[in-house]
C-alpha positions as CSV (number, residue, x, y, z in Angstrom):
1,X,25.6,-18.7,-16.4
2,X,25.1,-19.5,-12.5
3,X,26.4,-21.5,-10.5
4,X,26.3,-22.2,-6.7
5,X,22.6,-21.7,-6.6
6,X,20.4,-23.6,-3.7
7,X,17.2,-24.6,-3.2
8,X,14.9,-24.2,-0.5
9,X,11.8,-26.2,0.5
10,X,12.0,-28.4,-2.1
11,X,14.6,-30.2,-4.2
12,X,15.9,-30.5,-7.7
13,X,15.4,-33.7,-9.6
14,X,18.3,-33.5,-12.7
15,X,17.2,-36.3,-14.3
16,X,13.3,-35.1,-14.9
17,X,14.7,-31.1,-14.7
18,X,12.3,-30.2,-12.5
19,X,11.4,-29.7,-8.6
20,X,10.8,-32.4,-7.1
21,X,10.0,-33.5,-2.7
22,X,12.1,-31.8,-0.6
23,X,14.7,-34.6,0.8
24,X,15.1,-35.5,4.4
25,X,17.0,-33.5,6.3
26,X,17.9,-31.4,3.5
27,X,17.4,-28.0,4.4
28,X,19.0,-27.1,0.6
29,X,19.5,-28.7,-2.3
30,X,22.3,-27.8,-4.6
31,X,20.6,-26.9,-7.8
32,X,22.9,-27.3,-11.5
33,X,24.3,-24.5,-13.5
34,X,21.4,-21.8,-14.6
35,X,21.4,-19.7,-17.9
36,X,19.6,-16.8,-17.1
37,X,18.7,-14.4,-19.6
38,X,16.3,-11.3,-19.5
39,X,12.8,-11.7,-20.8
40,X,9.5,-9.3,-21.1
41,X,7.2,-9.6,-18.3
42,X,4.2,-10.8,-19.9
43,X,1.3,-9.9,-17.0
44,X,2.1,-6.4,-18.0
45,X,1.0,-7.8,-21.6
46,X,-2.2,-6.1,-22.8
47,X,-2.9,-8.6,-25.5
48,X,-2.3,-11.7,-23.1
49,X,-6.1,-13.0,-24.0
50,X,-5.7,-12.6,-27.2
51,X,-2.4,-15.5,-27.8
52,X,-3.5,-18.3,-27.8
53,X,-0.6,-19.8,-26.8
54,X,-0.7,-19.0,-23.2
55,X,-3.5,-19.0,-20.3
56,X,-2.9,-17.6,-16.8
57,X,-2.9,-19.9,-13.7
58,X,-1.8,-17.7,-11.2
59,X,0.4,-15.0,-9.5
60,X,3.8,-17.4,-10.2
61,X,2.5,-19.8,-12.9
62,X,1.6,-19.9,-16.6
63,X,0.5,-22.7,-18.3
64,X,1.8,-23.4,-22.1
65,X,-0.5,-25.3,-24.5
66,X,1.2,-28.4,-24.0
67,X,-0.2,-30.0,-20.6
68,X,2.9,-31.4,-19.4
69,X,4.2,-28.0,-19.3
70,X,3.3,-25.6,-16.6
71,X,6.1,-22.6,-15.4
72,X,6.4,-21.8,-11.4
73,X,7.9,-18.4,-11.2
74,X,10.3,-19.2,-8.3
75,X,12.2,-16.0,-6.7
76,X,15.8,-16.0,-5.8
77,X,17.2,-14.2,-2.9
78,X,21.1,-13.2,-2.5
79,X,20.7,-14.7,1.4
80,X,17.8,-16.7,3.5
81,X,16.9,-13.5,4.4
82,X,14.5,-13.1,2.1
83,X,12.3,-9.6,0.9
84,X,12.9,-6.9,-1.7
85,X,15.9,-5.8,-0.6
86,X,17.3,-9.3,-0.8
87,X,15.0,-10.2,-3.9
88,X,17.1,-11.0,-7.6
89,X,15.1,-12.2,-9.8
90,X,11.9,-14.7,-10.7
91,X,13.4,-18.1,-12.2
92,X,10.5,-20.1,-14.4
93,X,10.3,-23.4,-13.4
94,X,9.0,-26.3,-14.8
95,X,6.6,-28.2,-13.0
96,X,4.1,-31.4,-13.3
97,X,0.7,-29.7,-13.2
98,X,-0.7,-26.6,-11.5
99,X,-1.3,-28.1,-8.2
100,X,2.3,-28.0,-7.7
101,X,2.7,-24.6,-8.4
102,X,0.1,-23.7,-5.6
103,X,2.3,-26.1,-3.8
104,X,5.7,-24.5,-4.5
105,X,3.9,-21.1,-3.2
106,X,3.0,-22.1,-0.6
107,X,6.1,-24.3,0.9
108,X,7.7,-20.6,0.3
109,X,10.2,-22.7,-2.4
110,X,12.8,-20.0,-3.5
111,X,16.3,-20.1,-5.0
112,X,19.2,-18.7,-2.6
113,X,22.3,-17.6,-3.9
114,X,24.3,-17.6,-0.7
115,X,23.1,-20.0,2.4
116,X,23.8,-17.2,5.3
C-alpha cells in the first residue's frame, strides 16, 4: 500500500476513480491510497493477437473488451525531476476512452512520490 502519492497535470476524481481536468491552480493533486502489486508486462507477450480479450491502443494504453474500460499506463517518479534515474514504476489507469489516454500523454500526466 501507498500513500502520499501526487498527481501532476491532471487530477484525481475519487468518486468516478479516475483522472479527471486538472483543477485551477493546482499544480498537484493528492491522489488516495494505491495497492500496487507486480504484474507481467504484456507488450513483451508473443501471443498478445491471439487473446481476445485485449487490443493494443498505444505505447501507455490497452483497451479491455468492455468499452468503458480503457488503462493509461501513467509513470511515477520519486521527485519532479523526472527520467530513468527518477522513474518507479507504470501505474494503469483507468480512463473514459482512448482519446484521453493520447491526452494524459501528452499533458506529460505522471504520479510523484515526493513534490521536490
Amino acid at each position: 500500500l501507498i500513500s502520499g502519492l501526487m498527481v501532476e497535470g491532471a487530477s484525481w476524481n475519487s468518486r468516478t476513480g479516475r483522472l479527471a481536468e486538472q483543477t485551477q491552480r493546482l499544480l498537484f493533486s493528492p491522489m488516495p491510497n494505491v495497492a500496487v502489486w507486480a504484474t507481467k508486462d504484456i507488450s513483451e507477450d508473443n501471443d498478445l493477437t491471439e487473446r481476445s480479450d485485449m487490443t493494443l491502443l498505444g505505447p501507455s494504453g490497452i483497451r479491455v473488451k468492455d468499452p468503458s474500460k480503457v488503462v493509461f499506463g501513467c509513470p511515477c517518479y520519486s521527485s519532479a525531476k523526472r527520467g530513468m534515474r527518477h522513474h518507479l514504476f507504470d501505474m494503469a489507469v483507468w480512463t473514459e476512452n482512448p482519446q484521453t489516454v493520447t491526452l494524459w500523454i501528452l499533458r506529460g500526466v505522471a504520479l510523484l512520490a515526493s513534490k521536490h
